[in-house]
C-alpha positions as CSV (number, residue, x, y, z in Angstrom):
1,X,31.0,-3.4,-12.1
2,X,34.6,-2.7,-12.5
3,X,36.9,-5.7,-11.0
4,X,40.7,-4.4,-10.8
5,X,43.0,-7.6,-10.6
6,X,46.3,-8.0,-10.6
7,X,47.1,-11.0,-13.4
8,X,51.1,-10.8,-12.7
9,X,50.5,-11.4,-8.9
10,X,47.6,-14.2,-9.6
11,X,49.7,-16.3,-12.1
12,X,52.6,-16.2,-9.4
13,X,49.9,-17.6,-7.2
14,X,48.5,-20.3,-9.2
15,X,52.5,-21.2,-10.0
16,X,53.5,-21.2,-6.1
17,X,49.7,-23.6,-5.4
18,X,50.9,-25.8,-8.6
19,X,54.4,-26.6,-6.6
20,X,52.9,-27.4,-3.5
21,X,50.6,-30.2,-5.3
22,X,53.3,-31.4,-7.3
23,X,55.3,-31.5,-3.6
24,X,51.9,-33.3,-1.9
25,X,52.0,-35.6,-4.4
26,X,55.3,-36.7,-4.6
27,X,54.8,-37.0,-0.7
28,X,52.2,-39.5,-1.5
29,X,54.3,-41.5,-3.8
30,X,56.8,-41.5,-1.3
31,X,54.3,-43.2,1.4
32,X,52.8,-45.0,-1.1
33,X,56.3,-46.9,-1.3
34,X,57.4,-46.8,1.6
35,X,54.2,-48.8,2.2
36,X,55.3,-51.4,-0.3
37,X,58.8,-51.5,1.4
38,X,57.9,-51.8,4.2
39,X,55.6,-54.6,3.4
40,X,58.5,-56.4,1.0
41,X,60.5,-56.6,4.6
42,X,57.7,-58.0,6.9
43,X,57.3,-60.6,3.9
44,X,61.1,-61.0,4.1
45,X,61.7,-61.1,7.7
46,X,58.9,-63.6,7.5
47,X,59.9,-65.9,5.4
48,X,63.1,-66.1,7.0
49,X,61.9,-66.9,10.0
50,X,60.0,-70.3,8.5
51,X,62.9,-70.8,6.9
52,X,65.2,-71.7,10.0
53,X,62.4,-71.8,12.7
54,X,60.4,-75.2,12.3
55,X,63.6,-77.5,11.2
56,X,65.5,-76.5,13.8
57,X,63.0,-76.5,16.5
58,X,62.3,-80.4,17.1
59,X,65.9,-81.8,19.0
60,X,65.2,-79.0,21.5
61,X,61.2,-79.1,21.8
62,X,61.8,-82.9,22.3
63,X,64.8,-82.3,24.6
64,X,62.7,-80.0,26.5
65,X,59.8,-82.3,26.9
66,X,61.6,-85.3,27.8
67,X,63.3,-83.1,30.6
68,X,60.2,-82.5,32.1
69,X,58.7,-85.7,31.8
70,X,62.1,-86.8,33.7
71,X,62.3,-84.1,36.1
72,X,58.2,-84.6,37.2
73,X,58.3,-88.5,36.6
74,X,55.9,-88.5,34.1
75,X,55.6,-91.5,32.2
76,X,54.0,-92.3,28.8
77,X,52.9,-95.9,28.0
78,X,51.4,-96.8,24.8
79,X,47.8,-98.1,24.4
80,X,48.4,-101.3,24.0
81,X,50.8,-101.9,26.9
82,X,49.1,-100.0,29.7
83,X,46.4,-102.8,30.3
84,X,47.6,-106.4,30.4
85,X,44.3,-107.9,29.3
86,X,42.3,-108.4,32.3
């Protein structure tokens, strides 16, 4: 059995399928930190948010509250002043 091959046209192959892994991986790498990057900034945007959210939220969550309990009459009275003992 005689096999004719070309070995000129064969190493150009392997050299043109050796860029297009290097390329894939490099691709990979890139998602791979974008990933991370993109994680880093929903960590960051988190933290930021706890960091002026919850002090800042009471004067208008009680504001809010004590509107409504105006506007609808509610009325709070505390345990020990809602019965007079009888």
């Amino acid at each position: 059995m005689v096999v004719l091959v070309d070995v000129k046209n064969c190493v150009a192959e392997v050299g043109k399928i050796r860029e297009e892994l290097i390329g894939i991986k490099r691709d990979i790498e890139s998602l791979a930190n974008g990933k991370d990057d993109q994680k880093k900034e929903k960590d960051e945007t988190t933290r930021r948010f706890w960091s002026f959210g919850p002090k800042h939220w009471p004067p208008p969550l009680s504001t809010s509250v004590g509107g409504i309990r105006r506007i609808y009459g509610f009325q709070v009275h505390s345990p020990l002043t809602a019965f007079d003992g009888k």
